[in-house]
ZAMARGU-4260 file (C-alpha; in steps of 0.2 Angstrom, whole numbers, plus 5000, padded with zeros to 4 digits):
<rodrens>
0) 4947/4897/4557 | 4964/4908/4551 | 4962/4926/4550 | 4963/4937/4534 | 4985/4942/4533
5) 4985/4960/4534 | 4992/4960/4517 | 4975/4955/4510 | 4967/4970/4518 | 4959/4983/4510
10) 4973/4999/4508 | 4988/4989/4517 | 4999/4982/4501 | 5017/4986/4501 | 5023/4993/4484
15) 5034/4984/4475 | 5052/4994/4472 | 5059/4992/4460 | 5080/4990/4458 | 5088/4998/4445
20) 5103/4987/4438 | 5114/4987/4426 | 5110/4980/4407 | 5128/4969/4402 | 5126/4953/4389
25) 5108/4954/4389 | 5106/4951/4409 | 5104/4964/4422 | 5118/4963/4434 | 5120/4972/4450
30) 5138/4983/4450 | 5150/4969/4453 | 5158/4984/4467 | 5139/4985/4475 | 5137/5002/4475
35) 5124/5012/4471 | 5117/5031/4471 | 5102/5040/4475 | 5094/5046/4458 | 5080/5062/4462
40) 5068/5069/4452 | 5071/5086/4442 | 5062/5096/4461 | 5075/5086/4470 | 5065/5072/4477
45) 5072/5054/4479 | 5064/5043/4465 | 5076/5029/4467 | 5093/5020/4471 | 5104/5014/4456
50) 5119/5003/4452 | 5133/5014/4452 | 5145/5006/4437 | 5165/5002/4440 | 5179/4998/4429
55) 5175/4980/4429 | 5159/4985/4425 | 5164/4992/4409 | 5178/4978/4406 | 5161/4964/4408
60) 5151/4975/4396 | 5166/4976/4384 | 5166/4957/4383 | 5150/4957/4380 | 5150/4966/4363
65) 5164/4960/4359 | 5157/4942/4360 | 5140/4948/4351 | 5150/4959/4338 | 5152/4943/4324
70) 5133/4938/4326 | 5128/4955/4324 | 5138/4960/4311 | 5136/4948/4301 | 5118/4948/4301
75) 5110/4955/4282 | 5105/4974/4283 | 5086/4968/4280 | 5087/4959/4297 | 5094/4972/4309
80) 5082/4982/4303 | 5066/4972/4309 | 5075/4971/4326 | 5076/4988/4329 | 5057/4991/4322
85) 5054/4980/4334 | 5063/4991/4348 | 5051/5003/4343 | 5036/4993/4344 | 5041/4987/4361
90) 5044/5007/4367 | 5026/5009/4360 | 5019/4998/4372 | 5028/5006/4387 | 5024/5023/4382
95) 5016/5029/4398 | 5032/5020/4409 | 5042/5029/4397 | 5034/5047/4398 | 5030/5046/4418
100) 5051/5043/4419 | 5055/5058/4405 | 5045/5070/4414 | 5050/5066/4431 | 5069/5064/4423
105) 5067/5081/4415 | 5056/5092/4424 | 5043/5091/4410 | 5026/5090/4407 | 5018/5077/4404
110) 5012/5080/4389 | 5031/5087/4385 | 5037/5072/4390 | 5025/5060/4376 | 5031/5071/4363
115) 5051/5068/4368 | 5044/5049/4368 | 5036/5048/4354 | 5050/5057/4345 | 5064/5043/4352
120) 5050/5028/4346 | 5051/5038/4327 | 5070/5039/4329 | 5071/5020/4331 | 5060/5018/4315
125) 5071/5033/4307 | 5085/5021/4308 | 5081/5007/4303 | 5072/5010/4289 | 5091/5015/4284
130) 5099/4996/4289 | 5097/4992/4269 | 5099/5006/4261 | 5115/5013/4267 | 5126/5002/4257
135) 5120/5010/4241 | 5121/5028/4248 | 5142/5026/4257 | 5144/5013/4246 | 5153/5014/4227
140) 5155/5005/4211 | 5173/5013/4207 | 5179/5017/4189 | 5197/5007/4186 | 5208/5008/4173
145) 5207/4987/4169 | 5198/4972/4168 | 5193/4974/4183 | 5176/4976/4195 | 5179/4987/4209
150) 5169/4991/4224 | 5171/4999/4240 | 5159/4994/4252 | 5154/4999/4270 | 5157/4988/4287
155) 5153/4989/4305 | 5170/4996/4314 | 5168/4985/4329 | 5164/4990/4350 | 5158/5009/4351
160) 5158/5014/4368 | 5144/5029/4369 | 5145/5040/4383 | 5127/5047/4383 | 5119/5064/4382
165) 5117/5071/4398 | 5102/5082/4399 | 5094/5071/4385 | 5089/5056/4396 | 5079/5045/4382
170) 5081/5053/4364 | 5098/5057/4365 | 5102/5039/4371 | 5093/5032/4356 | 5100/5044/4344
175) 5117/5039/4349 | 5115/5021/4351 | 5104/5019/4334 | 5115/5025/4324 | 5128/5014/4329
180) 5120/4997/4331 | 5109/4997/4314 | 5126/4997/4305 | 5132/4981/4313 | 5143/4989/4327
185) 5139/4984/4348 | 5139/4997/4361 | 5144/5000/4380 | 5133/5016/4385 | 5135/5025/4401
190) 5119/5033/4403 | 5114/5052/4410 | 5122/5051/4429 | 5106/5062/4435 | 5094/5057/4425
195) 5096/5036/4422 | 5082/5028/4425 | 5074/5029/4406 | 5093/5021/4401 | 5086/5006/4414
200) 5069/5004/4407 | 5078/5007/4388 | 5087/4991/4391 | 5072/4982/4398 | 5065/4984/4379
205) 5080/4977/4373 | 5080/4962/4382 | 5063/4960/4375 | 5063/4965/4359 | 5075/4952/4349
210) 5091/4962/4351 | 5104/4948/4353 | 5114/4949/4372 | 5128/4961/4372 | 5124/4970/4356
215) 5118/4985/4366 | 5124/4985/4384 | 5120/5000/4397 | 5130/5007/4411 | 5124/5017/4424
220) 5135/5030/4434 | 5147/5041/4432 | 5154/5044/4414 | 5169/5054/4423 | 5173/5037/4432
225) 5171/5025/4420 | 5175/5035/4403 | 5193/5035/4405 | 5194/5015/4407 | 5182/5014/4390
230) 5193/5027/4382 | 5210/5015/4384 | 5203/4999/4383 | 5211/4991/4368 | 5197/4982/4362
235) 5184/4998/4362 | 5187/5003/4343 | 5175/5020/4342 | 5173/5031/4358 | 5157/5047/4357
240) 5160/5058/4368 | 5144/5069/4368 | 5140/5066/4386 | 5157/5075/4393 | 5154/5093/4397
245) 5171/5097/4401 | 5183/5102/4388 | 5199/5097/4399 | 5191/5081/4403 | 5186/5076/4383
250) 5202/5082/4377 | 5211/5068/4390 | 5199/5056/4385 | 5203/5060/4367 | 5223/5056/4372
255) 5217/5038/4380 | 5208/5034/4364 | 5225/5039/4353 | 5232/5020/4360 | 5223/5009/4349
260) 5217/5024/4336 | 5200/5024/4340 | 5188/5034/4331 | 5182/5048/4342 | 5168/5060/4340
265) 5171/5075/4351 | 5157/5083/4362 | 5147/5098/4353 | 5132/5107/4357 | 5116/5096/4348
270) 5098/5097/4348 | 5093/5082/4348 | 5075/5085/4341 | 5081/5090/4324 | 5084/5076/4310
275) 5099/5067/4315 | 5105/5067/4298 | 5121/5053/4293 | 5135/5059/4301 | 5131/5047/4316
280) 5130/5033/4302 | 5142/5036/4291 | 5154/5036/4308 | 5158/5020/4315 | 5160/5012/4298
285) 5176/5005/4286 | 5174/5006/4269 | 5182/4990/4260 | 5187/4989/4243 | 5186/4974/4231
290) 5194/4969/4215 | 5187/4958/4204 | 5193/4952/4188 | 5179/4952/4175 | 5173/4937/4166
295) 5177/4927/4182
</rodrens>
């Protein structure tokens, strides 16, 4: 008769670890260099290895939204709307993954770290419920001196590389990539360098949540290292730079972004618990203007 496997034992199960990867095109690559780096908790103590992004990294997850910019753009207001309600639907159901990685992240409590939670699930509702309304607000019926109708209307400004918040490991990542995706643009992320592991988990919701591939892609590692490839790539249109600390380094990533003209939004002191207001909205977006003859 065959003995019981230890594993079937009382007490004797091996955990299973989990690997942090990277999020690119809606798949969750390994760094294409293989490195990784050890991620601790806010005391110190090792929590877990993860994927430590290169150059080509970012080039594969510039592609990516690049690819999924058309689709996503192009999709109605009303749409992107009910995708990311349904982001925050998902994040509701991983509350507790979400709040054990915040507070071990942070250093919080956890009951400090279901509130910092809850707020990014509200943020993500925040949002969309602007998808269809922010055409009427930055949008304009323009008075002409003719026949004519004339109307300036909003539209997505293309890939928005986002170089994430650093101390702010889950609500400043949403309220930097929200903002920026609702209105039709993609993004490339590079996620807090200490604090990664709720980036990870955040793109694990997207993957499951009906955000197309490459709409949102999510880099872990070091902004230092990769900003500087994202900030001359010619095919990055927008680059935020509130994850750089270092005045010197944003003011050589700012010269990078001078290349192609990109929109840049220099780093500044935020609380990201306040109302976010539309400044993040209103900028990665081109206004268009249309003539129309009337009577046609």
């Amino acid at each position: 008769m065959p003995t019981k496997a230890a594993s079937d034992k009382p007490g004797t199960r091996l955990e299973v670890r989990k690997t942090y990867k990277l999020y690119i095109g809606g798949a969750f690559p390994r760094s294409e260099s293989g490195r990784s780096y050890v991620v601790n908790n806010a005391k110190g103590k090792f929590l877990a290895n993860a994927s430590q992004a290169s150059r080509k990294d970012a080039r594969d997850a510039v592609v990516a939204a690049r690819k999924a910019f058309g689709g996503w753009s192009g999709r109605t207001a009303y749409n992107r709307g009910q995708v990311l309600y349904r982001i925050a639907e998902v994040m509701e159901g991983r509350h507790e993954q979400f709040s054990s990685e915040v507070a071990l992240s942070e250093g919080l409590s956890i009951s400090k770290a279901r509130a910092v939670v809850d707020a990014s699930i509200d943020r993500w509702v925040w949002y969309a419920g602007w998808a269809d309304k922010l055409a009427q607000v930055v949008g304009s019926s323009n008075p002409v001196a003719g026949p004519y109708f004339d109307f300036s209307l909003p539209e997505a400004t293309g890939v928005v590389a986002v170089l994430a918040p650093q101390d702010s490991s889950l609500l400043g990542l949403t309220s930097v990539i929200a903002p920026a995706i609702v209105s039709g643009n993609t993004v490339v992320a590079v996620s807090s360098y200490e604090r990664p592991l709720p980036a990870v988990t955040l793109g694990e919701v997207m993957a499951t949540s009906d955000v197309p591939g490459g709409v949102v892609n999510i880099l872990t590692g070091s902004a230092s290292e990769v900003g500087p490839w994202l900030a001359s790539h010619l095919d990055v249109n927008a680059i935020d730079l509130c994850g750089i600390e270092d005045p010197d380094e944003a003011r050589d990533l700012e010269a990078a972004s001078a290349e192609n003209l990109k929109r840049v939004r220099r780093p500044a002191e935020e609380d990201w618990t306040e109302s976010p207001g539309l400044s993040r909205l209103t900028q990665y977006l081109e206004l268009k203007t249309v003539w129309h003859p009337i009577g046609l």
